[in-house]
NUROLUM-675061 format. One record per residue (C-alpha): residue number from 1; z negated, y negated, x negated. Coordinates in nm, 2 decimals. Layout:
  lummi      zz      yy      xx
    NUM       Z       Y       X
...
//
This chain:
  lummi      zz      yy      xx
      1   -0.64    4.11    5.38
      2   -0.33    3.95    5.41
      3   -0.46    3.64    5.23
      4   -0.62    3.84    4.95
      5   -0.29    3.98    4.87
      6   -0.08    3.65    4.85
      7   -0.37    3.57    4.62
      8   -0.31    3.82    4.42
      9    0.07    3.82    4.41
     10    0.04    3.46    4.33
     11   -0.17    3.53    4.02
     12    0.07    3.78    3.90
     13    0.32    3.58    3.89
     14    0.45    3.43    3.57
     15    0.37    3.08    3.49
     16    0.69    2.83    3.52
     17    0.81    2.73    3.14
     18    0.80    2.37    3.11
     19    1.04    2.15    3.19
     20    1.10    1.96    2.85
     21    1.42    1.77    3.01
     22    1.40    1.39    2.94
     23    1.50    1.16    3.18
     24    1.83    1.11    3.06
     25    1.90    1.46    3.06
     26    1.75    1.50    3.42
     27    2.00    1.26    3.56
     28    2.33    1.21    3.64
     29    2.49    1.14    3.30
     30    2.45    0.73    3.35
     31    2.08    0.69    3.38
     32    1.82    0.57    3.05
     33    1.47    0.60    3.08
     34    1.20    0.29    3.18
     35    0.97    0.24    2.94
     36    0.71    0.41    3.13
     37    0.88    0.73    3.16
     38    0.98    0.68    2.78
     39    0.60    0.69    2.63
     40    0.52    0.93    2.90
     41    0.74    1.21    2.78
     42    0.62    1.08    2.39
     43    0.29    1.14    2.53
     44    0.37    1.47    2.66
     45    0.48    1.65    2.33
     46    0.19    1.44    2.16
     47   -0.05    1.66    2.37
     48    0.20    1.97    2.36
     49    0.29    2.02    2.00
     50    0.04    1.95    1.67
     51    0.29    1.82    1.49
     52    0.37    1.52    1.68
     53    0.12    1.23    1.68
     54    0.20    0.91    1.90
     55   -0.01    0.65    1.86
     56   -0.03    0.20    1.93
     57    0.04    0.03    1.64
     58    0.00   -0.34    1.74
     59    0.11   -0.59    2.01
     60    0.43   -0.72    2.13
     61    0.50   -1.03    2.35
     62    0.47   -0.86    2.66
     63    0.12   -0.82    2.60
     64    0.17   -0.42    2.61
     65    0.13   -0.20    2.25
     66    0.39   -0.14    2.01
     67    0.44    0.24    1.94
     68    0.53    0.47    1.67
     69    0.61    0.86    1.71
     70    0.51    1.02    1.34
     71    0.67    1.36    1.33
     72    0.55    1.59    1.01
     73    0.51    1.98    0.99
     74    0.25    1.98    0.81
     75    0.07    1.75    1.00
     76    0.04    1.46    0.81
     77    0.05    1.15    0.99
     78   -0.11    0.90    0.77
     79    0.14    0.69    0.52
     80   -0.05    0.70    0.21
     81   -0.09    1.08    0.24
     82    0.27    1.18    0.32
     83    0.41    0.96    0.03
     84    0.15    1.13   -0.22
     85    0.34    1.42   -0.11
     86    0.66    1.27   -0.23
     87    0.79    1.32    0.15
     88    1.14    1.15    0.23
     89    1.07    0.92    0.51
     90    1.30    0.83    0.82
     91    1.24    0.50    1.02
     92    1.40    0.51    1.36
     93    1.33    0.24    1.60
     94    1.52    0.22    1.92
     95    1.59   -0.04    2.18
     96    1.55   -0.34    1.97
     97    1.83   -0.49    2.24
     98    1.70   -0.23    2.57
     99    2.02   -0.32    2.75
    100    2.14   -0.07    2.45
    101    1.97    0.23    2.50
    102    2.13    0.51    2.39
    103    1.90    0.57    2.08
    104    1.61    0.55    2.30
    105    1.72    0.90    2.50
    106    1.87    1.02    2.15
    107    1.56    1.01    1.97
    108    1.30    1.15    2.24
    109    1.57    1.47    2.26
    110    1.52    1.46    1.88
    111    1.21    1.44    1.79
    112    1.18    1.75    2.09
    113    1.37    1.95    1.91
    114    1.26    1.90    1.60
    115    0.97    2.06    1.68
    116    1.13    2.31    1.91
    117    1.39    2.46    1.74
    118    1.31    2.68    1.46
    119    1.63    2.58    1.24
    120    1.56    2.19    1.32
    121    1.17    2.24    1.19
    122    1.33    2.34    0.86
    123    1.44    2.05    0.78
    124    1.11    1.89    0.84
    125    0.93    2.06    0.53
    126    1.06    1.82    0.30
    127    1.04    1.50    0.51
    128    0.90    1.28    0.78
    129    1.02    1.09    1.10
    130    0.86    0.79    1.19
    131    1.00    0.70    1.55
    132    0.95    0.32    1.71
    133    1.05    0.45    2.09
    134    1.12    0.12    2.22
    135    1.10   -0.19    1.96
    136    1.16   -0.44    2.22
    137    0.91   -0.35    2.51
    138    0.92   -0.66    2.66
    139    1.30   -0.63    2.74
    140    1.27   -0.28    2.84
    141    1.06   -0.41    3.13
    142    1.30   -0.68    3.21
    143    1.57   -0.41    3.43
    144    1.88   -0.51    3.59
    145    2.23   -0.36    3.63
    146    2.44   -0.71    3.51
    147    2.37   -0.84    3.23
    148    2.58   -0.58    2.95
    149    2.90   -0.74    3.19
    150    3.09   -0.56    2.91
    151    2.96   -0.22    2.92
    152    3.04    0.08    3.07
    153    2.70    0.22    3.18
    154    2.40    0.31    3.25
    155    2.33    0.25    3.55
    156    2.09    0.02    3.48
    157    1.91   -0.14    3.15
    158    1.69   -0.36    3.00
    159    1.81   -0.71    2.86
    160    1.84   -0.86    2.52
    161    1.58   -1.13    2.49
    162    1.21   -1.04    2.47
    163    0.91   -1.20    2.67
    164    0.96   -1.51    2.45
    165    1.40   -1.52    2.51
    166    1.43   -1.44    2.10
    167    1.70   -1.18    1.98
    168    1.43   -0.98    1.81
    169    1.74   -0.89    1.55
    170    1.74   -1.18    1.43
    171    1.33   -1.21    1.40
    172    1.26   -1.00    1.09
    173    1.18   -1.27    0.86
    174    1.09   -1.55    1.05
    175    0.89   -1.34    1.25
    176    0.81   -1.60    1.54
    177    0.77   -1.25    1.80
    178    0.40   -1.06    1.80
    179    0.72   -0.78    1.80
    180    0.85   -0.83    1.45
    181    0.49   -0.93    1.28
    182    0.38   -0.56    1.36
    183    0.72   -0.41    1.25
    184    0.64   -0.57    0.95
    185    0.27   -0.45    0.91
    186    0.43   -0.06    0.99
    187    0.72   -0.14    0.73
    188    0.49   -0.20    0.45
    189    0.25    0.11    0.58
    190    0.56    0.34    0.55
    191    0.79    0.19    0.30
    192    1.05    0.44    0.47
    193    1.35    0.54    0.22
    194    1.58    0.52    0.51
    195    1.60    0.31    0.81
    196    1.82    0.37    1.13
    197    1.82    0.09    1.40
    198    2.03    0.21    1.71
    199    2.26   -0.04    1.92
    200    2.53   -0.07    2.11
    201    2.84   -0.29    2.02
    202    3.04   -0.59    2.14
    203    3.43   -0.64    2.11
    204    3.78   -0.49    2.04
    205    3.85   -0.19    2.22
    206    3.92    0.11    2.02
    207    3.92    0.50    2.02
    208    3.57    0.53    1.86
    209    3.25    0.65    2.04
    210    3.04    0.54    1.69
    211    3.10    0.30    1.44
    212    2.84    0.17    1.16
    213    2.66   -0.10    0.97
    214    2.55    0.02    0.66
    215    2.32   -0.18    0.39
    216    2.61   -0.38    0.26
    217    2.63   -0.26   -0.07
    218    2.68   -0.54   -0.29
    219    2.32   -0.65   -0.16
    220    2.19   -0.30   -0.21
    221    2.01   -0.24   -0.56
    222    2.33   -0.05   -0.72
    223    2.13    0.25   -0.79
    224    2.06    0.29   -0.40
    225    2.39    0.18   -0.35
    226    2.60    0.43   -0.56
    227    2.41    0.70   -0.32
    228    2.45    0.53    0.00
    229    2.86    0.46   -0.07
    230    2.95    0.76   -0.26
    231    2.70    1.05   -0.13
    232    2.55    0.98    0.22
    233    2.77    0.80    0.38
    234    3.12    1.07    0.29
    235    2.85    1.33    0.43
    236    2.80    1.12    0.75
    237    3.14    1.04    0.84
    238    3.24    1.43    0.71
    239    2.98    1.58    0.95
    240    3.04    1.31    1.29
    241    3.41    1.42    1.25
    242    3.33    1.79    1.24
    243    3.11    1.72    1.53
    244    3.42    1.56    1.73
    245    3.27    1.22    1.72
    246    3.51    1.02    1.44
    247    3.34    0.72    1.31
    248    3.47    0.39    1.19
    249    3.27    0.10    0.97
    250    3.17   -0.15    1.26
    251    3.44   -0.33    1.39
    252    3.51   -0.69    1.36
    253    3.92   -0.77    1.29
    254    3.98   -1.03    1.00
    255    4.21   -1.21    1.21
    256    4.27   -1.27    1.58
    257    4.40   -0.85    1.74
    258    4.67   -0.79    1.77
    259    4.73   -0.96    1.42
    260    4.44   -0.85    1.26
    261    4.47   -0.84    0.91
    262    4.17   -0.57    0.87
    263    3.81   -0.46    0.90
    264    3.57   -0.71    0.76
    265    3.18   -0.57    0.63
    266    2.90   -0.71    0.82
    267    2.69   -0.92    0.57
    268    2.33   -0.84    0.73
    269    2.10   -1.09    0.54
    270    1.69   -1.06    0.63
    271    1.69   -1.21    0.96
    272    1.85   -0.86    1.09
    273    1.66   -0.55    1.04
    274    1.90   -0.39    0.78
    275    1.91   -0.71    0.60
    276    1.48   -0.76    0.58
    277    1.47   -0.34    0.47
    278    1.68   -0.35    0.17
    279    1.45   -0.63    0.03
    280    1.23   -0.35    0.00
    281    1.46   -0.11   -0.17
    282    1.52    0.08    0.21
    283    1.89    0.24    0.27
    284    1.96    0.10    0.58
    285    2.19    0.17    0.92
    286    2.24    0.01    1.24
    287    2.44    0.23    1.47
    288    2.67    0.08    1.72
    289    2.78    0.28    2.02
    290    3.11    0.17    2.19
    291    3.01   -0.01    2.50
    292    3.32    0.14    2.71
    293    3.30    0.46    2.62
    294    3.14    0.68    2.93
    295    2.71    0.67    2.84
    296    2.72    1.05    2.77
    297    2.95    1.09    2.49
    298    2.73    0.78    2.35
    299    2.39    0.92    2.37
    300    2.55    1.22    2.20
    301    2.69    1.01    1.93
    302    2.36    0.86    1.86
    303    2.17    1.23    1.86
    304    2.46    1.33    1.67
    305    2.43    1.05    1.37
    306    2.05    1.11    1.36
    307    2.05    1.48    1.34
    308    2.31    1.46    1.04
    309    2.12    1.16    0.86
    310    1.81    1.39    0.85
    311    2.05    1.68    0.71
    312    2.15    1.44    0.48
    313    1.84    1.31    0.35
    314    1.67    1.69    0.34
    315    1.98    1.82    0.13
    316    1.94    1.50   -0.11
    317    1.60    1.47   -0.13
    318    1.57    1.46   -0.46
    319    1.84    1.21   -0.54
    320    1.72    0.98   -0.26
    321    1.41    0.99   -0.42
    322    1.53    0.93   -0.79
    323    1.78    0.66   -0.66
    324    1.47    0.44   -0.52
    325    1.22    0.52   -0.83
    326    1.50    0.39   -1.05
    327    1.56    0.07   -0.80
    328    1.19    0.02   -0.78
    329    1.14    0.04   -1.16
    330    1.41   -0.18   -1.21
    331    1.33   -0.44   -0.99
    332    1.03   -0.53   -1.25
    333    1.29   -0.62   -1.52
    334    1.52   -0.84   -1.32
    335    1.56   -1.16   -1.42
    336    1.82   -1.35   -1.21
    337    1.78   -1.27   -0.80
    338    2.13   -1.36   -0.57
    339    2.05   -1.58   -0.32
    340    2.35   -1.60   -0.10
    341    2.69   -1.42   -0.11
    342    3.05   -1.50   -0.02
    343    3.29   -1.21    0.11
    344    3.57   -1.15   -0.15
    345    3.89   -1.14    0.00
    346    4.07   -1.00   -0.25
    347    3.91   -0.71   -0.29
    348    4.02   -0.44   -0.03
    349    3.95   -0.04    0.04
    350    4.18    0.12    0.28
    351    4.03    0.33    0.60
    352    4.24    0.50    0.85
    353    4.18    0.34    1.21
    354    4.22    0.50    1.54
    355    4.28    0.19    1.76
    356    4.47    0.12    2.04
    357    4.76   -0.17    2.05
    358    4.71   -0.52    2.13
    359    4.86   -0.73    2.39
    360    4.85   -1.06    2.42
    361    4.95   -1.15    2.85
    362    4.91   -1.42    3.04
    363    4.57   -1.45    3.21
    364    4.53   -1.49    3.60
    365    4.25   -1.74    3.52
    366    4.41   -2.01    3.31
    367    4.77   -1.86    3.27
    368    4.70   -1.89    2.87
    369    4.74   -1.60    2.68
    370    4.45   -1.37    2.67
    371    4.40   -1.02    2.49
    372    4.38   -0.66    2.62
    373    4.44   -0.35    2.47
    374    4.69   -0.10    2.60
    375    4.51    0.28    2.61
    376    4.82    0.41    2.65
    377    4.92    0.29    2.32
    378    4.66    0.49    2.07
    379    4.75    0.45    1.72
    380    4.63    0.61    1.39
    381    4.69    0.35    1.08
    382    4.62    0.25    0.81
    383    4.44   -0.08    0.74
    384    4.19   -0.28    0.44
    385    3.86   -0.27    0.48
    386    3.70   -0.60    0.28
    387    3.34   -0.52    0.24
    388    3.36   -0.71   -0.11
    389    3.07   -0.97   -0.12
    390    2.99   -1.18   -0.48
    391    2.72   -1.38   -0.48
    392    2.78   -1.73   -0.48
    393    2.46   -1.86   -0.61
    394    2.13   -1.70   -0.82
    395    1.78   -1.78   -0.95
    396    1.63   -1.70   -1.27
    397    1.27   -1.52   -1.16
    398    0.98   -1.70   -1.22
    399    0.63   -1.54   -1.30
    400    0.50   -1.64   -1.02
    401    0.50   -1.90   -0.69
    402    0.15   -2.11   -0.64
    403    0.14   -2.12   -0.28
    404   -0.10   -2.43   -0.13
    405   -0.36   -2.32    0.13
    406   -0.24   -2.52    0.40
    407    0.09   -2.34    0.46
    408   -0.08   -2.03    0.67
    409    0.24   -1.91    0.83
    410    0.43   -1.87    0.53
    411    0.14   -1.66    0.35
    412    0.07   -1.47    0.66
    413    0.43   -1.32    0.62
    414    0.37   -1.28    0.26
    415    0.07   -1.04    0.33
    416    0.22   -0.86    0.64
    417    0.51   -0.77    0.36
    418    0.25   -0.61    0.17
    419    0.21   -0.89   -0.13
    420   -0.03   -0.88   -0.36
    421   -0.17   -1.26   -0.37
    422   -0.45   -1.40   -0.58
    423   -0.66   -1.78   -0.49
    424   -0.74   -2.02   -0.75
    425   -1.12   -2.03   -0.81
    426   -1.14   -2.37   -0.92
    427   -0.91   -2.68   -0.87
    428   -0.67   -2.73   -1.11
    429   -0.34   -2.93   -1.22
    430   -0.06   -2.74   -1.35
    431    0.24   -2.84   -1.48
    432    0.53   -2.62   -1.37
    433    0.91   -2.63   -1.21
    434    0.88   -2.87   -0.85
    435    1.15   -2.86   -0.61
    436    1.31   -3.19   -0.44
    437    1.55   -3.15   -0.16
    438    1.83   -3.38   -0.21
    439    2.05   -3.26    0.04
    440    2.06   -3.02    0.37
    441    2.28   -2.91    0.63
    442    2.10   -2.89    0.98
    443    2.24   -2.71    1.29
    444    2.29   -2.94    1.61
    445    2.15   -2.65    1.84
    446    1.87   -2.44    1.82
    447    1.92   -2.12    1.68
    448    1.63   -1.84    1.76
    449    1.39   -2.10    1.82
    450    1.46   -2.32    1.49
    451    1.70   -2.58    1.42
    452    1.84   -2.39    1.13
    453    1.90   -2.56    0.75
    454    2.18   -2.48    0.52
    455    2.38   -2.60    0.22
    456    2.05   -2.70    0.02
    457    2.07   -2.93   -0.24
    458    1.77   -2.96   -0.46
    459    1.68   -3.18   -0.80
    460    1.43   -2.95   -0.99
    461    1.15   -3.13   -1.25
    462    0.86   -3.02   -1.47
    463    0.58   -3.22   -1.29
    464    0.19   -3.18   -1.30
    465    0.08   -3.07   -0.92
    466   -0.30   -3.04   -0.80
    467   -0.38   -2.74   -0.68
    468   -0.73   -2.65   -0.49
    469   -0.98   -2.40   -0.46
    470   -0.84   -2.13   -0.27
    471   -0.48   -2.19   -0.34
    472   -0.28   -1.89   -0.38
    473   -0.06   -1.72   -0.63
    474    0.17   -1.47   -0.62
    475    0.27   -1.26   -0.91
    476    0.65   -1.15   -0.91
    477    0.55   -0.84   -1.13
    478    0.50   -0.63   -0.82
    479    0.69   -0.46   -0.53
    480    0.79   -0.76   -0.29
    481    0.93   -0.93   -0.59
    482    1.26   -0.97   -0.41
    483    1.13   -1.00   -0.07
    484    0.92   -1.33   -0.24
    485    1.27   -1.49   -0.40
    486    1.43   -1.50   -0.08
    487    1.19   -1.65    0.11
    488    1.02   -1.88   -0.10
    489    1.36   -2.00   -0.31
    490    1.46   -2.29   -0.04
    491    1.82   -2.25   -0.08
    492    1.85   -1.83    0.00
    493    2.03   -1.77    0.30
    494    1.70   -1.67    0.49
    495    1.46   -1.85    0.35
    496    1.12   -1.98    0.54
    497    1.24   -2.35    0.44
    498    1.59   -2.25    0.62
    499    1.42   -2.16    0.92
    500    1.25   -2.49    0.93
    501    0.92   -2.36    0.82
    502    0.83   -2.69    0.58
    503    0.99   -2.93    0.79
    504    0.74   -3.17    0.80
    505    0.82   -3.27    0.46
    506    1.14   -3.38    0.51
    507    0.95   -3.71    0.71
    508    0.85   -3.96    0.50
    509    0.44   -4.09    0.59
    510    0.42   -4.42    0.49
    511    0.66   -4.71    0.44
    512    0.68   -5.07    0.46
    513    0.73   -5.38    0.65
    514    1.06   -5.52    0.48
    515    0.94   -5.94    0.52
    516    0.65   -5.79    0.36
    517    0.84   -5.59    0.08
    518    1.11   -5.88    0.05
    519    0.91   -6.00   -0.19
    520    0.75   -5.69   -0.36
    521    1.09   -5.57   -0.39
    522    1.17   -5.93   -0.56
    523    0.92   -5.92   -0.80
    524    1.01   -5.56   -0.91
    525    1.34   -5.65   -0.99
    526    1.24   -6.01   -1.21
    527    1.02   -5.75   -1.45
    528    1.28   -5.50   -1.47
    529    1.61   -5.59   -1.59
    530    1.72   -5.19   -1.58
    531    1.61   -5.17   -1.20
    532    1.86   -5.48   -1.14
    533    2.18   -5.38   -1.37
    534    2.11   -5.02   -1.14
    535    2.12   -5.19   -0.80
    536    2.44   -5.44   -0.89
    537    2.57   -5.12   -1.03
    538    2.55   -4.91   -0.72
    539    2.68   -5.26   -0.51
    540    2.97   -5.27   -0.68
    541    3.06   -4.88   -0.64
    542    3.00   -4.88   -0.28
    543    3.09   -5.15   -0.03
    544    2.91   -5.00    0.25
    545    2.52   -5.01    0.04
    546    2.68   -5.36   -0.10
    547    2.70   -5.52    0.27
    548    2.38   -5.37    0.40
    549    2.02   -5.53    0.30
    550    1.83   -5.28    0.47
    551    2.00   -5.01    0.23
    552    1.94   -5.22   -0.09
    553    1.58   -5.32    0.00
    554    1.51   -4.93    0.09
    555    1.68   -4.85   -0.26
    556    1.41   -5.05   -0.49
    557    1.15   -4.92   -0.25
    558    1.24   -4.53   -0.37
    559    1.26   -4.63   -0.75
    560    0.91   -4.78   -0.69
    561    0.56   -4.65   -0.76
    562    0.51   -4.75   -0.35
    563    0.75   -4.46   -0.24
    564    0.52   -4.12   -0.13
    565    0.57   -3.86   -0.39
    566    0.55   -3.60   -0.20
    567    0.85   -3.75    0.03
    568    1.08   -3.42    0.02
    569    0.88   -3.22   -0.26
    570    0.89   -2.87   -0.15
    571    0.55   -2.77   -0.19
    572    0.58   -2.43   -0.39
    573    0.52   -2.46   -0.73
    574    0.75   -2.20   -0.98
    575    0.53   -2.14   -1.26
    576    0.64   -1.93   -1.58
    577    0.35   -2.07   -1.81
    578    0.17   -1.76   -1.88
    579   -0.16   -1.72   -1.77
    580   -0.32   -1.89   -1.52
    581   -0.69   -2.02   -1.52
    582   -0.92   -1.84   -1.29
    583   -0.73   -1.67   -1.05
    584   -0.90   -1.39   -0.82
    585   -0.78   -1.11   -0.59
    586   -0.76   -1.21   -0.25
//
């Protein structure tokens, strides 16, 4: 009897709500979620809530799946559907660097209540969240307490390289980490209007929680860019100070603190993620926590930001929209692409900053001076802001590039960023604009993985080139036309011949025995009275080639019909001829 009522006491009793706390919340205030827990709790409101779908989107180094969280209303989780919709999309990926990990609790309380709150799923009628839980998987895994030495918290963290040791911020275009080739794949499935990447920053000491990386501007199409600077971002910095969380741009001094001269923009070409999105017409955002602030307050900041970027975007969805039709249709017409910029520093805004006073004391270590920064100095001021870049060097668009079949890696890329490419049916030799690399600047470490070029000097001719069966073209009349410029033209900041991609035809193949060429070289110069008055010409300019054989010998080899032609020809035809002869899809 006794049991029986129990029983039946038991089953009267209410059922417990569930607990929807994340792991961050659960804790003590310095705690982050694993990864584990992470897609757990993703996988959780998956199950719970029809409006949340979680599902693998492709590998990562680790050998574990890449995620994304798609959060819609209405249900619609598949790209091509929501954009027929004429949705506003939000990108959020988190933990890019896991020993920053603020975003990663920020979003899963996010996308929660989202779907929770009745005034949150408002805002979702008009626009979709796309949510990366943890980009960089493979770091996430990798957990320790020591290697943020700088930070304040959590408790423990993941760390910055992947399962490879690459800074997957700096991956987006060369795109060396299993990581960054399925961001791209999801990139060109969403083509998000904006794009948050969360992170916590390095450096000064100051009274900011948040500070930010926006698209910089003069990279930006200026359509997108008169939205971003005089729209969204006044309405982000409006709504993080009513919120008690002032925000700054992202700090780095012009100058050594405490003589700093001012705030300098953060010039994010396509190796960083804000840099690789805005080749696609994508507002973008990195968010930068302040590493000593208490990891609360900084997970707040981060929900914060999100929750008034998706106000934002609801609120201006149709300019948003308008802004990047306008971009998108004028990016067909453009005729001369920037290819690397130079920060003006003439040109000058002023922001108030809330910083705290510099010292400069001797240090216990060496006894040379070395900074701090005095808390119990704060100081509001006024101070420039140079986020002035001109570009420093342009390309006039061709009609299109004809990429040889043997350069895989560079048309994989292509096709991840959703290029259009056609093959040659038949071979063919076309006459068109060839590239020679005169000159190049080579780093004396490796950088990422690469031993990266700069300062590219190039000779450009009208030369006939064979071209095969197969070969491939791509047409700059279509969306990537931007994204192909900057990775193709060899002397863009970021392009695949920077990042050593076509290295192997910066080694010449063949050559010669000089006691053989002696003579060769000899003869050559008998017939051709021009070659000789060139070679007694360059002796008598320059005393160094005048008292060196080897050099003059080498010389009449290069002006010879012996010397490899394709000896520093960068392989990538530009073609603006028109029509080309039997070219098919893909």
């Amino acid at each position: 009897m006794l049991s029986f009522l129990l029983s039946t006491l038991l089953l009267a009793a209410p059922a417990s709500s569930p607990d929807w706390r994340t792991p961050f919340e659960k804790g003590n205030g310095n705690t982050t979620t694993t990864y584990a827990e992470c897609i757990a709790y993703y996988q959780r409101l998956d199950k719970a809530y029809p409006e949340i779908r979680m599902r693998e989107i492709g590998g990562t180094d680790a050998g574990l799946p890449l995620h994304e969280v798609v959060v819609g209303l209405d249900k619609t989780f598949e790209p091509a559907k929501v954009r027929s919709k004429n949705r506003r999309i939000i990108l959020i990926q988190n933990g890019i660097h896991p020993g920053e990990p603020e975003g990663i609790d920020a979003a899963m309380a996010l996308a929660r209540d989202y779907v929770q709150k009745p005034e949150l799923r408002q805002q979702l009628r008009d626009i979709t969240l796309v949510i990366i839980p943890i980009y960089n998987v493979d770091g996430s895994l990798n957990r320790n307490s020591t290697t943020r030495a700088n930070q304040n918290g959590p408790e423990s963290y993941g760390f910055r390289g992947n399962a490879r040791h690459l800074d997957l911020n700096r991956d987006y275009v060369k795109q060396d980490s299993r990581n960054a080739r399925t961001f791209a794949e999801l990139l060109t499935r969403w083509r998000p209007d904006v794009f948050v990447d969360t992170h916590t920053s390095d450096g000064a000491d100051y009274q900011y929680a948040m500070t930010l990386i926006a698209t910089q501007k003069d990279k930006l199409h200026p359509a997108l860019s008169q939205y971003m600077t005089q729209t969204l971002l006044p309405q982000l910095y409006g709504g993080m100070q009513q919120r008690a969380t002032p925000m700054t741009p992202y700090v780095d001094f012009e100058g050594r603190t405490p003589d700093a001269r001012g705030l300098v923009g953060f010039l994010e070409t396509p190796r960083y993620s804000s840099g690789y999105t805005a080749l696609f017409n994508t507002i973008g955002f990195i968010t930068e926590t302040h590493m000593l602030k208490a990891y609360t307050p900084r997970v707040k900041a981060q929900y914060d930001f999100l929750d008034l970027l998706i106000h934002a975007v609801v609120h201006d969805k149709v300019a948003i929209g308008q802004a990047r039709a306008e971009a998108d249709s004028q990016l067909a017409a453009q005729t001369t692409f920037p290819l690397a910029w130079k920060l003006d520093t003439t040109a000058a805004e002023t922001v108030t900053f809330l910083g705290y006073e510099g010292r400069l004391t001797p240090s216990e270590i060496s006894n040379k001076p070395r900074l701090s920064y005095d808390r119990q100095a704060p100081y509001s001021r006024q101070i420039p802001y140079y986020n002035t870049f001109r570009p420093t060097l342009a390309v006039q668009r061709p009609q299109a590039y004809l990429i040889p079949q043997a350069w895989t890696e560079v048309v994989d890329r292509l096709r991840r960023a959703g290029t259009s490419l056609r093959r040659l049916t038949r071979d063919t030799t076309l006459t068109g604009e060839v590239y020679y690399v005169q000159d190049y600047k080579t780093g004396p470490r490796p950088y990422e993985g690469h031993y990266l070029h700069s300062q590219v000097e190039l000779r450009t001719v009208q030369q006939p080139t064979a071209f095969h069966t197969g070969d491939y073209v791509a047409w700059l009349n279509q969306p990537t036309a931007r994204y192909l410029v900057e990775t193709l033209e060899p002397q863009a900041t970021d392009s695949f011949f920077s990042w050593g991609f076509f290295d192997s035809i910066l080694q010449q193949k063949e050559y010669f025995s000089d006691y053989v060429f002696e003579d060769v070289a000899a003869d050559l110069l008998r017939k051709d009275p021009t070659l000789r008055a060139r070679l007694e010409k360059l002796k008598q300019q320059n005393a160094a080639f005048a008292a060196s054989g080897a050099a003059q010998l080498d010389w009449v080899y290069r002006q010879s019909e012996y010397y490899e032609k394709s000896h520093l020809r960068y392989p990538i035809m530009r073609w603006s001829g028109g029509k080309l002869p039997d070219a098919a899809d893909k």
